[in-house]
C-alpha positions in Angstrom: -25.0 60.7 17.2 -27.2 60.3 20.2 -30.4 62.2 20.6 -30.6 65.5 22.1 -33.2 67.0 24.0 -36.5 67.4 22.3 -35.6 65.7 19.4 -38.8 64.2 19.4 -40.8 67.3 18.1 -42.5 67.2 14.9 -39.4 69.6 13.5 -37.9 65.6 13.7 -38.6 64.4 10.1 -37.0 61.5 10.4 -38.6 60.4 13.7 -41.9 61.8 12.9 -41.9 59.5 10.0 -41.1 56.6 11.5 -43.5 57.1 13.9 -46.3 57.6 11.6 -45.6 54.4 9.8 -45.6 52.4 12.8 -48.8 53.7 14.1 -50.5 52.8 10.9 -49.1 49.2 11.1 -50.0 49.3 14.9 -53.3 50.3 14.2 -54.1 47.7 11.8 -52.8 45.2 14.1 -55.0 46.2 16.9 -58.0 45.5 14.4 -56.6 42.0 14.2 -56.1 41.7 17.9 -59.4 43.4 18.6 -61.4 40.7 16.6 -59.5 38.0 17.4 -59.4 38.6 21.7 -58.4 35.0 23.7 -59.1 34.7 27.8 -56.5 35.0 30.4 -53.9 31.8 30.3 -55.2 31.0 27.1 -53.6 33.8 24.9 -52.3 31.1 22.7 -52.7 32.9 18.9 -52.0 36.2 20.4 -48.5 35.3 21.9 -47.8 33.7 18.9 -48.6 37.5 17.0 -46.6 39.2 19.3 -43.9 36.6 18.7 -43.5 37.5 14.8 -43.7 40.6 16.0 -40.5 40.4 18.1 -39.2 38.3 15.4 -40.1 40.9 12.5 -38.0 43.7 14.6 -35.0 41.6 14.9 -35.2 41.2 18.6 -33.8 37.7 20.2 -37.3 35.9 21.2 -38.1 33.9 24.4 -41.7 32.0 23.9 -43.6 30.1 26.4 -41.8 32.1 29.4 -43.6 31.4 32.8 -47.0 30.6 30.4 -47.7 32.1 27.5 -45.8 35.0 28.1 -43.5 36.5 25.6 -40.0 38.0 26.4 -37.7 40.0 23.5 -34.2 41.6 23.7 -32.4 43.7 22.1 -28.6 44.7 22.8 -27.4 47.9 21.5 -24.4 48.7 23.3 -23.5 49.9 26.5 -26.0 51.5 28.6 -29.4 51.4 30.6 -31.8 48.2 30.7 -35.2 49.6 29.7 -38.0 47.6 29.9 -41.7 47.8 28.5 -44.7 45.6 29.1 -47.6 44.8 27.4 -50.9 42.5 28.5 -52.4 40.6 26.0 -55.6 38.9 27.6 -59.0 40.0 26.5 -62.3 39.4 29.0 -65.3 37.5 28.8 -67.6 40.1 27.3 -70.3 40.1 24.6 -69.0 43.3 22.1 -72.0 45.5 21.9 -70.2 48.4 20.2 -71.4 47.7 16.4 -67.8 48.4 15.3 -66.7 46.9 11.9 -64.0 44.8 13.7 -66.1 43.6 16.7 -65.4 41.0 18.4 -67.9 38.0 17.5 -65.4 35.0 19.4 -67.4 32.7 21.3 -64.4 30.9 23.6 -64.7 27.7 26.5 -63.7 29.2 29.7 -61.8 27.3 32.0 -65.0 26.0 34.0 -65.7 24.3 30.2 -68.7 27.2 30.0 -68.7 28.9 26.3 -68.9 32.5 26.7 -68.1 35.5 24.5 -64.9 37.1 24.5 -64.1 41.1 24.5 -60.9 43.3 24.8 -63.2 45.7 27.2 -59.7 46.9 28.9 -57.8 48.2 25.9 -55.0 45.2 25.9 -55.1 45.1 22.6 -54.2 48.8 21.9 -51.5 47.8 25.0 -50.4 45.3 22.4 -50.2 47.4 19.5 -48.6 50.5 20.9 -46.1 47.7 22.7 -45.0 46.7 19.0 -45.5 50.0 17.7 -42.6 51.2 19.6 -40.3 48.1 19.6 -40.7 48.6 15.8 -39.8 52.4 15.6 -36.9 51.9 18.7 -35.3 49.2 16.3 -35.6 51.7 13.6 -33.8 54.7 15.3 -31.3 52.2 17.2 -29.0 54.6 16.0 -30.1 56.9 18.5 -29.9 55.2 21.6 -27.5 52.7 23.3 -28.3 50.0 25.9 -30.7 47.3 25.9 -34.3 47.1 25.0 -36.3 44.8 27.2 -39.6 43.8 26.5 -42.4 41.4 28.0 -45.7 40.4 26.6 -47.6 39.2 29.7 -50.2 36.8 30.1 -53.2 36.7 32.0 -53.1 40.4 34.0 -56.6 40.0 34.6 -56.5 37.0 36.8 -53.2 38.7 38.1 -51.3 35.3 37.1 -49.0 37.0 35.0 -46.3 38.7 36.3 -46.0 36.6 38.9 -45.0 33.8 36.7 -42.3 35.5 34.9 -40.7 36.6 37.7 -40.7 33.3 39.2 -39.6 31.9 35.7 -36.1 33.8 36.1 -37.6 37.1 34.4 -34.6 39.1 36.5 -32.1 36.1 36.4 -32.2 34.4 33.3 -31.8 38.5 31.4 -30.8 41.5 32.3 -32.2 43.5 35.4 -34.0 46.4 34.4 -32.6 50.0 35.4 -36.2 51.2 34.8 -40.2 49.1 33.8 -43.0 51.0 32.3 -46.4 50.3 31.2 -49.6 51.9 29.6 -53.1 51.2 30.6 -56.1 53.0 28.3 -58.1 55.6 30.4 -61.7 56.5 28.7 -61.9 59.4 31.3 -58.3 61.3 29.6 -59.1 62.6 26.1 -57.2 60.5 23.2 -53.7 62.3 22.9 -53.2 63.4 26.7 -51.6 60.8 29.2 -52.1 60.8 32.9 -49.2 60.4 35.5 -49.1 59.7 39.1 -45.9 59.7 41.6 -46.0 56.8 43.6 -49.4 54.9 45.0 -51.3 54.6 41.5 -53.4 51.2 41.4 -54.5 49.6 44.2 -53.7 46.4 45.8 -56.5 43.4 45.3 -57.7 40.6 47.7 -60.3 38.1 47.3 -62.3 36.9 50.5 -64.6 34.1 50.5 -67.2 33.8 53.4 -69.4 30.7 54.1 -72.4 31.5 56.3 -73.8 28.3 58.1 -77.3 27.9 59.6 -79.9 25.2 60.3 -82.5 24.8 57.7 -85.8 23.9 57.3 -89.5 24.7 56.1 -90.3 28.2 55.0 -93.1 28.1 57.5 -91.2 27.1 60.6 -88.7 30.1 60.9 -88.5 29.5 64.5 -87.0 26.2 64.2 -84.3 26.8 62.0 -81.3 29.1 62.1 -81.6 31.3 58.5 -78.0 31.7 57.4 -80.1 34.3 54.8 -81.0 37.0 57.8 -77.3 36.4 59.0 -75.5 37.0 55.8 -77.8 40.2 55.4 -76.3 41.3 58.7 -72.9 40.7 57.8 -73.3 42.4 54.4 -74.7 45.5 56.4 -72.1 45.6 59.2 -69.3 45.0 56.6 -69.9 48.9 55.3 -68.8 50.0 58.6 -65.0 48.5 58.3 -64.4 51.7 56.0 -66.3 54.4 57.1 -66.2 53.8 60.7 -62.5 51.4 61.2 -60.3 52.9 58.6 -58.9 56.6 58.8 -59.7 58.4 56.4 -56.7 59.6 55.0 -56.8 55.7 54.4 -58.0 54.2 50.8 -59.8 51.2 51.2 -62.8 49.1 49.4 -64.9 46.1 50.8 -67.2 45.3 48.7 -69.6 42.3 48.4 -69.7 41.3 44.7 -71.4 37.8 45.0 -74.1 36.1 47.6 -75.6 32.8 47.0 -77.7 30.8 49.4 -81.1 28.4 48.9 -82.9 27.0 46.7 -86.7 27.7 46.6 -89.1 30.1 48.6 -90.0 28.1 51.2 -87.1 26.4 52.3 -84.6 27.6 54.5 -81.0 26.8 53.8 -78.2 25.3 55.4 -75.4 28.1 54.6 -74.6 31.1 52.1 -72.0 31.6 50.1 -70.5 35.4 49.8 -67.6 37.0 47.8 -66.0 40.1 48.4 -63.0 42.4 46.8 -60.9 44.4 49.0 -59.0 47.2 47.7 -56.2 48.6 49.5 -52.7 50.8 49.7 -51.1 49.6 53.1 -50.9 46.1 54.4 -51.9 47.2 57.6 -55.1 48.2 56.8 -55.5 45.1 54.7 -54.8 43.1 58.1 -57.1 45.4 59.9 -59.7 45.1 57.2 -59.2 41.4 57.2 -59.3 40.7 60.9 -62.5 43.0 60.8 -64.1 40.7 58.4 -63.8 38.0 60.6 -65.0 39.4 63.8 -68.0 41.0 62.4 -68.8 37.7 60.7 -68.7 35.6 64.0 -70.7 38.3 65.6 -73.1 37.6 63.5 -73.4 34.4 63.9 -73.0 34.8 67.6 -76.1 36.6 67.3 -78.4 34.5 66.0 -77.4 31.6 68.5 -74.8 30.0 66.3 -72.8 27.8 68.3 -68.7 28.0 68.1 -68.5 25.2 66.0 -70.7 26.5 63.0 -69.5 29.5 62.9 -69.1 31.4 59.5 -65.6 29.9 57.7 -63.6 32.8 56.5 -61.2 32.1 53.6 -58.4 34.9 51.9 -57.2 33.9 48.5 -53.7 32.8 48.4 -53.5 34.9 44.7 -52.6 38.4 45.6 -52.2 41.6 43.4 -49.9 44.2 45.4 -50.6 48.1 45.1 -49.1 49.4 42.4 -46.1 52.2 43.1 -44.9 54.3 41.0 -41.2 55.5 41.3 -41.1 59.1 42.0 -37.9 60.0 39.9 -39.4 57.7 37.2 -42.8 59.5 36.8 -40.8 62.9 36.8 -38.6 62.1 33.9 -41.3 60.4 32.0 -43.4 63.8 32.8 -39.8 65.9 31.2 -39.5 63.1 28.2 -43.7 63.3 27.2 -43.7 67.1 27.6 -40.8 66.9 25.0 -42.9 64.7 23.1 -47.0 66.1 23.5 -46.3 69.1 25.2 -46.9 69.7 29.3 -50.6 70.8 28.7 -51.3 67.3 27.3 -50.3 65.5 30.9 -52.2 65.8 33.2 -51.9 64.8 36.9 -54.3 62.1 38.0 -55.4 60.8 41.2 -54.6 57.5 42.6 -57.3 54.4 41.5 -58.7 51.8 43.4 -58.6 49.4 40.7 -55.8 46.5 40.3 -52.7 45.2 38.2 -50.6 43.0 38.5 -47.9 45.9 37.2 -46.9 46.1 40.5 -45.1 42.7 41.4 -41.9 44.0 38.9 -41.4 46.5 41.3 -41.3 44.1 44.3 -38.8 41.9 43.6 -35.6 41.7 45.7 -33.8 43.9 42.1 -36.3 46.9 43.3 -37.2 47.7 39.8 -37.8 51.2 39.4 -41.6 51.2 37.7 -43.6 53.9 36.3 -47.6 53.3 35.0 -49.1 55.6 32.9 -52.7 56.2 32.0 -53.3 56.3 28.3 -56.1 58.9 27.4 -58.6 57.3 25.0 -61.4 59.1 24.4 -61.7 61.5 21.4 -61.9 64.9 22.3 -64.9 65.8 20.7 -66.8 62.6 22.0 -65.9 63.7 25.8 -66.8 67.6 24.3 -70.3 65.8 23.7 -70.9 63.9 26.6 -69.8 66.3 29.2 -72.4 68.6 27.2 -75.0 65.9 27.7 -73.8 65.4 31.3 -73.2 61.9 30.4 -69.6 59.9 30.8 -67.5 58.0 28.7 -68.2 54.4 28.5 -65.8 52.8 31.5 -63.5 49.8 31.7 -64.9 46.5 31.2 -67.7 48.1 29.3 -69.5 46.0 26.4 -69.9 49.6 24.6 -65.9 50.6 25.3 -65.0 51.9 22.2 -61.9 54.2 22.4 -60.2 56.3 20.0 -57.7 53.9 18.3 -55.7 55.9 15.9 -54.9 58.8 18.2 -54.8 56.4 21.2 -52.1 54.4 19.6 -50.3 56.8 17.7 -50.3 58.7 21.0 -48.7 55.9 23.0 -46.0 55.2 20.7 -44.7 58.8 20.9 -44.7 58.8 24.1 -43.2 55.3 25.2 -40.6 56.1 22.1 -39.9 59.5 23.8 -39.1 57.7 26.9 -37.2 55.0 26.2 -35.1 57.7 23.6 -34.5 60.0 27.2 -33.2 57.4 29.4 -30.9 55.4 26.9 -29.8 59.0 25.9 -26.1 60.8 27.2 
């Protein structure tokens, strides 16, 4: 017998149960996850978890897909493609948190530096709500008809995930998804509340690189050199204005300067400084406005302080891209219907769009037009945000050596939820 509506409520003994289960199991494998975190591409021990944990569920396994990514599927009868993703890489963090499961991993990057590794970004709860869920769909299968898709993803951070499985035959080589959906962990939502936004939710990401040139020389001799130090400076200054002064502002949009390297001691001058900037952005328009911004302002500069044509500062965009991420519309409002079923309306709340990045996105981009839908986990325990909104203080943030959500509502929240949703659209 299929599921009706709200057959998710805790009057559901059956599912109740299962889920309860699960989100013990799910919680210790998190601890396990948590301790044990590996950098993006090199998630080599943790695909292989999430692989006996595909395996464990019954689910047809596909390892190694466009990296290290894991696919599973799971036919049951006639009906919608649903399709759930996980990440699985960790960053590279020194755990200050003082947890009993810390992290303590010391891992080679891939510049052959050891540095320590963290899940700051809440993939591994990702990961364990991810087979949290699998584990309690396969158990209620009985419920639902269609087929269960699900992707463990490699490397989100670097956004060289999804772009690989999609280009790997993600869409070809299985079923097309009628309808994608994803978690990511938000400190700033209390632990049992999720946040959902229709359409624009994550912004898109591009990396520019500028070189600055100049003519160097002795400290003491400013007047015979060219400092690419006072030019950079004036770029860095004049960037600010792109934003407030280029872009409308009913526009998002982020430049921001995150790196700037240039000489070597006091008194010399250099020949040329390296800078590093992050845009963040909604439309590609204003990324092409931003962009060609960037370059005028930068050859102004220059310009300014009697650079000739020839030397004038070198520009570069990443190739690597991470598109906006849009939510469907019709998507976010039936996972708002199916999680009000689930944790009641009062426990969703509607949240804003971020200018941070994932790599979510590209699903949604394909030629298939994959309906997605993200949704922000809440992760802080209620009394903790109680506490620190009384001490006028905030939750510790994303990519945070002290992040230290609340895992057993967190997890048991996210399984409910992405249980509930799945359960409403395989449902008559």
């Amino acid at each position: 017998m299929m599921l009706k509506l709200g057959a998710l409520s805790q009057t559901n003994s059956e599912i109740a149960r299962v889920i309860n289960e699960q989100s013990a199991n799910s919680l210790a494998l998190c601890k396990q996850l948590h301790q044990n975190p590996e950098l993006s591409t090199m998630e080599f021990k943790t695909a292989k978890l999430m692989v006996a944990e595909l395996e464990k569920a019954g689910m047809e396994v596909y390892p190694d897909f466009g990296g290290n990514s894991v696919v599973g599927i799971l036919k049951n009868g006639k009906g919608p493609v649903v399709m759930i993703r996980t990440d699985m890489d960790a960053l590279p963090i020194e755990e200050k948190t003082g947890l009993d499961f810390a992290s303590s991993v010391i891992s080679e990057n891939s510049d052959g530096d050891e540095v320590s590794v963290m899940h700051a970004c809440g993939h591994d709860i990702h990961m364990s709500v991810w087979a949290g869920a699998i584990h309690t769909l396969v158990t209620l299968k009985d419920h639902w008809k269609g087929t269960l898709m699900v992707i463990a993803q490699q490397a989100e951070e670097l956004s060289q995930g999804a772009g690989p499985a999609i280009d790997a035959g993600l869409f070809s080589k299985f079923p097309v998804p009628d309808y994608a959906l994803a978690y990511h962990i938000n400190p700033e939502l209390e632990s049992g509340k999720i946040g959902l936004v229709g359409g624009p939710v994550f912004a898109g990401v591009k990396t520019v690189n500028i070189t600055v040139f100049g003519k160097g020389g002795h400290g003491a001799y400013p007047e015979k050199c060219i400092d690419p130090i006072v030019i950079a400076s004036r770029i860095v200054l004049d960037l600010q204005t792109i934003v407030s002064r280029e872009i409308s502002p009913l526009d998002p949009a982020v430049v921001t300067v995150g790196s700037i390297h240039g000489g070597t001691r006091p008194n010399i001058i250099p020949d040329e400084v390296k800078m590093e900037l992050t845009l963040r952005y909604y439309s590609e328009s204003v990324l092409e406005q931003i962009l060609s911004a960037i370059q005028r302002i930068s050859n102004a500069a220059a310009t300014m302080a009697g650079i000739p044509d020839d030397k004038l500062p070198l520009v570069e965009v990443e190739p690597e891209n991470t598109p906006p991420v849009i939510n469907d519309n019709k998507l976010s409002s039936l996972v708002r219907q199916f999680a009000s079923e689930t944790i009641g309306e009062k426990n969703i709340l509607q949240t804003s769009p971020a200018m941070v990045g994932e790599d979510f996105g590209k699903y949604g981009l394909t030629p298939e037009n994959v309906p997605i839908c993200l949704i922000w986990l809440g992760s802080t325990a209620p009394d903790e945000m109680e506490k620190l909104k009384a001490e006028g203080k905030e939750p510790y943030p994303l990519h945070s050596p002290y992040l230290n959500p609340d895992y057993a509502k967190t997890i048991e929240t996210g399984i409910k939820v992405m249980v509930g949703n799945v359960l409403g659209l395989m449902r008559d």
